[in-house]
C-alpha positions as CSV (number, residue, x, y, z in Angstrom):
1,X,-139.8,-135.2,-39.2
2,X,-140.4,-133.7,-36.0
3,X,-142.9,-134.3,-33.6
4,X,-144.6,-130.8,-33.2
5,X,-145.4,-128.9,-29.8
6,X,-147.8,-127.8,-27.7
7,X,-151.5,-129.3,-28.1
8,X,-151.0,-130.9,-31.4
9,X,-148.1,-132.4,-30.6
10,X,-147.8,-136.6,-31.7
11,X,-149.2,-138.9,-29.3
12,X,-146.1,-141.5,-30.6
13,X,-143.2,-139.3,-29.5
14,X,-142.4,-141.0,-26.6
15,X,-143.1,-144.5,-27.7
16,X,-140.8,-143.7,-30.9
17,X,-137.7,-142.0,-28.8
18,X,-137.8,-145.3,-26.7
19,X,-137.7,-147.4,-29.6
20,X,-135.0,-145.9,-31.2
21,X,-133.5,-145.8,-27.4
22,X,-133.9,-149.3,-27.3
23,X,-132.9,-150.1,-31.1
24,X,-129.0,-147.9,-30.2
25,X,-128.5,-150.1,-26.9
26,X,-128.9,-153.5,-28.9
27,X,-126.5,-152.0,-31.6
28,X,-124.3,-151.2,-29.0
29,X,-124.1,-154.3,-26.9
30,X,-124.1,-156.9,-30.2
31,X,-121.6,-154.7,-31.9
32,X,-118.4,-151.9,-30.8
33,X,-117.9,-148.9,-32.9
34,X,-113.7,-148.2,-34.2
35,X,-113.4,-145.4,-37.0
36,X,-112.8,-147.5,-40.2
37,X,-109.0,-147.3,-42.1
38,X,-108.1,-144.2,-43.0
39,X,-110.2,-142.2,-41.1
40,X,-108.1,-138.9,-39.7
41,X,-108.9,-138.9,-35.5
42,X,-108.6,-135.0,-36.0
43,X,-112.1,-133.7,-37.8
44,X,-113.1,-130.1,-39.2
45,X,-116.7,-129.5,-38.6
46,X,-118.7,-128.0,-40.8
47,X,-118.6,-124.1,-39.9
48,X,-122.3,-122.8,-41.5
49,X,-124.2,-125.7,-40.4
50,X,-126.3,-125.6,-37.2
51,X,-125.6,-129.3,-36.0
52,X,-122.2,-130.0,-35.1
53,X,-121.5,-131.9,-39.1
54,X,-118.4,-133.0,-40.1
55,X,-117.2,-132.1,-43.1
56,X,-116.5,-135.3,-45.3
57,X,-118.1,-137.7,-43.0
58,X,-116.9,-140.1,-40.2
59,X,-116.6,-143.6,-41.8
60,X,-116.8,-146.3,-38.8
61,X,-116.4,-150.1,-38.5
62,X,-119.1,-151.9,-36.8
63,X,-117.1,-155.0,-35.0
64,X,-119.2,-157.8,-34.2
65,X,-118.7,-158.2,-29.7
66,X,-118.2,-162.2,-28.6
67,X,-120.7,-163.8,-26.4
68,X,-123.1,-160.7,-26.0
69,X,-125.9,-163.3,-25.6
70,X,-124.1,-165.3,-22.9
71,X,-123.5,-162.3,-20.7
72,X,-126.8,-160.8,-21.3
73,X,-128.5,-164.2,-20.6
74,X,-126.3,-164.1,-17.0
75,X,-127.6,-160.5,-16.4
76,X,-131.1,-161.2,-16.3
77,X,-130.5,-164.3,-14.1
């Protein structure tokens, strides 16, 4: 849903696009990204759509990262 423009646009935008800022980073630092088994490397995109889409999908692994907590607990010390 998008958030409109000009006078009527939402009041939440920003509060929303730094949420879901700050929901990526802790998905990022708990957890690393590898392309699951099977997955080609090379991908066709998806020629008539107007986002770069790829066709069939990217399948990924989420991988769990050891002792996030510790070295976020030293970087705010």
């Amino acid at each position: 849903m998008p958030f409109g423009e000009g006078p009527r646009i939402c009041i939440g935008m920003r509060f929303a696009k730094m949420q879901m800022t700050a929901g990526l980073i802790t998905l990022l630092k708990k957890y690393r990204l590898e392309l699951a088994e099977g997955m080609e490397t090379e991908v066709a995109l998806q020629p008539t759509s107007i986002t770069t889409q790829p066709i069939g999908g990217i399948y990924l692994k989420l991988i769990q990262r050891d002792g996030w907590e510790q070295r976020i607990l030293q970087a705010s010390t």
